[in-house]
C-alpha positions in Angstrom: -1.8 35.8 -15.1 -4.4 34.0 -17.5 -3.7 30.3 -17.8 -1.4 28.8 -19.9 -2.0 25.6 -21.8 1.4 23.5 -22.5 0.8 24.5 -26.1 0.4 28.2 -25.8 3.6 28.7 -23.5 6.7 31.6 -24.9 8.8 30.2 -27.1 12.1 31.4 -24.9 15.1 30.0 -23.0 15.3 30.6 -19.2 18.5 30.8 -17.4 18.3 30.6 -13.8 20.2 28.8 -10.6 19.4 26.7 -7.4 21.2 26.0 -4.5 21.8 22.2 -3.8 23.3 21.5 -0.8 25.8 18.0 -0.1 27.7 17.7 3.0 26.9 21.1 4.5 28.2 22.8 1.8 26.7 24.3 -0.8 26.8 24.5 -4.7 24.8 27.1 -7.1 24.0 25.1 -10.0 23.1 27.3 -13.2 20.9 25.9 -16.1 19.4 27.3 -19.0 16.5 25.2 -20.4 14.4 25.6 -23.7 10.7 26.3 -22.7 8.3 24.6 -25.1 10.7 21.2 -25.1 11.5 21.4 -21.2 15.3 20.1 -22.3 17.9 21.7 -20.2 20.7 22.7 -22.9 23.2 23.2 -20.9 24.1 23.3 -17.1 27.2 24.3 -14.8 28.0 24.1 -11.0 29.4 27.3 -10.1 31.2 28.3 -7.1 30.4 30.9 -6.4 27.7 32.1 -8.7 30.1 35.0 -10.3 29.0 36.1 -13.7 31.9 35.2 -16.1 30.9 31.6 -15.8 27.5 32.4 -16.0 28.3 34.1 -19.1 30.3 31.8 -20.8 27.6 29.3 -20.2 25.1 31.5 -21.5 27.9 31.6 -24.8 28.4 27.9 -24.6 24.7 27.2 -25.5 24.4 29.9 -27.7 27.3 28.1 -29.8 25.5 24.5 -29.5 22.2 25.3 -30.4 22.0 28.8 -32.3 19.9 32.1 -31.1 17.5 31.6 -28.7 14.1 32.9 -29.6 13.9 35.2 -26.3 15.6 34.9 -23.3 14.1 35.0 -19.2 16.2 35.7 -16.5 16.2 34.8 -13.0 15.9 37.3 -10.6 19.5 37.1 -9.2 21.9 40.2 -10.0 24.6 38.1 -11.5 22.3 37.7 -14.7 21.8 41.6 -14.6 25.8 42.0 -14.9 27.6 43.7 -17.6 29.2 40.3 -18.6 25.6 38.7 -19.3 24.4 41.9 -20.6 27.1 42.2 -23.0 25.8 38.9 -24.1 22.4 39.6 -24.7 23.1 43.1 -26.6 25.3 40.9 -29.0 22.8 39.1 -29.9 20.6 41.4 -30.1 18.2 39.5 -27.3 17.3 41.3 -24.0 15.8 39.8 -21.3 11.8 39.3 -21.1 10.2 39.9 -18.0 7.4 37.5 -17.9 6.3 38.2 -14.1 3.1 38.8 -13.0 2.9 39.5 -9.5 4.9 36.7 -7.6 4.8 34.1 -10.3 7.1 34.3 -13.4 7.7 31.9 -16.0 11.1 30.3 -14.0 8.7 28.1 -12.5 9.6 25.4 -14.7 12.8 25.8 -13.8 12.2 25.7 -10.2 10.6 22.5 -11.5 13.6 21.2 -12.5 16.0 21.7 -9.4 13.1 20.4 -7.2 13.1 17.4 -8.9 16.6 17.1 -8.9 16.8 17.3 -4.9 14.2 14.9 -4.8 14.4 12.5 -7.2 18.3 12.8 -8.0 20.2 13.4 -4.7 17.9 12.8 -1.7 18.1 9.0 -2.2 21.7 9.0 -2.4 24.6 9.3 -0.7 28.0 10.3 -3.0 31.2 10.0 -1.0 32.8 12.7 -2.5 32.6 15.6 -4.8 33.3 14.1 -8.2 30.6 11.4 -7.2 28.1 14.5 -6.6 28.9 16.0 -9.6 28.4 12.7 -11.8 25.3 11.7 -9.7 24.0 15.6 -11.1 24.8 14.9 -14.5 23.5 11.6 -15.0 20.5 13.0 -13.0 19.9 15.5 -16.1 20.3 13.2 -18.8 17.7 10.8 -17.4 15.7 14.2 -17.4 16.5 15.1 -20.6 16.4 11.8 -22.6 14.9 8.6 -20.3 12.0 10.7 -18.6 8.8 10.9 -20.4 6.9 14.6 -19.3 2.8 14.0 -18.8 3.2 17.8 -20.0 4.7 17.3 -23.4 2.4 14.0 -24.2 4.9 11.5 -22.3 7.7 12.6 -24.9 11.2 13.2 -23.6 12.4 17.0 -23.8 14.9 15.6 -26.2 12.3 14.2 -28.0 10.3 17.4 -28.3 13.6 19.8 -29.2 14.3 17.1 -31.8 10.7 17.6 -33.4 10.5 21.2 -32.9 14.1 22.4 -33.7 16.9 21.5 -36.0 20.3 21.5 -34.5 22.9 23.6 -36.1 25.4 21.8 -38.7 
């Protein structure tokens, strides 16, 4: 894969999942971010990863912030299901496949939920479930609004989508 500058990156949305774990249990959190800005539009804790949810997630977004400009896909099955797929025909957007050999452009989102275990949850301790949950969501707007990316010239991700996009009315 030739080097990409931060400029020169697909203009896409990836949707992909991690596995956090609290407590010895384990939740699949799903995300889809916008590339270029690095904001993560929206984001669900599923349990298990089925696809309905994973669908109506990818609808959810779709709704917010319009078509996305091309879509990338994690490798899991679940975004491979009929319900997802379904999705994708509708709007006339199929999946990109933007591998080359073992790395694929879902390394920013790998990013992402690295950070989040590190910088989000390994410090902290949440008592219960609803705590974990709110400890992840403020965790992502900090991300997305508070934390200036070296990569996008020390602008937020909600900076850069703000500059770059216009929101639907």
């Amino acid at each position: 894969m030739a080097k990409l500058s931060q400029t020169d990156l697909p203009d896409c949305w990836i949707l992909d999942r991690a596995t956090v774990k609290w407590h010895r249990r384990k939740f699949v959190v799903v995300g889809i971010m916008d590339l270029q800005s690095r904001k993560l539009l929206a984001w669900e804790i599923v349990k298990p990863l089925q696809p309905k949810p994973v669908a109506a997630l990818l609808t959810a977004t779709v709704t917010r912030y319009g078509i996305p400009p091309a879509l990338v896909f994690g490798v899991d099955k679940v975004f491979r299901s009929p319900e997802v797929q379904d999705i994708c025909t509708q709007l006339e957007r199929w999946p990109l496949d933007l591998r080359h050999g073992k790395v694929s452009i879902t390394i920013f989102m790998r990013s992402l939920w690295r950070n989040l275990e590190w910088e989000g949850l390994s410090w902290r301790d949440p008592s219960d479930e609803a705590e974990f949950r709110r400890l992840i969501a403020d965790w992502f707007v900090l991300y997305n609004s508070k934390r200036p990316h070296q990569a996008l010239g020390y602008d937020t991700p909600d900076q850069r989508w703000q500059s770059t996009h216009t929101q639907p009315s």
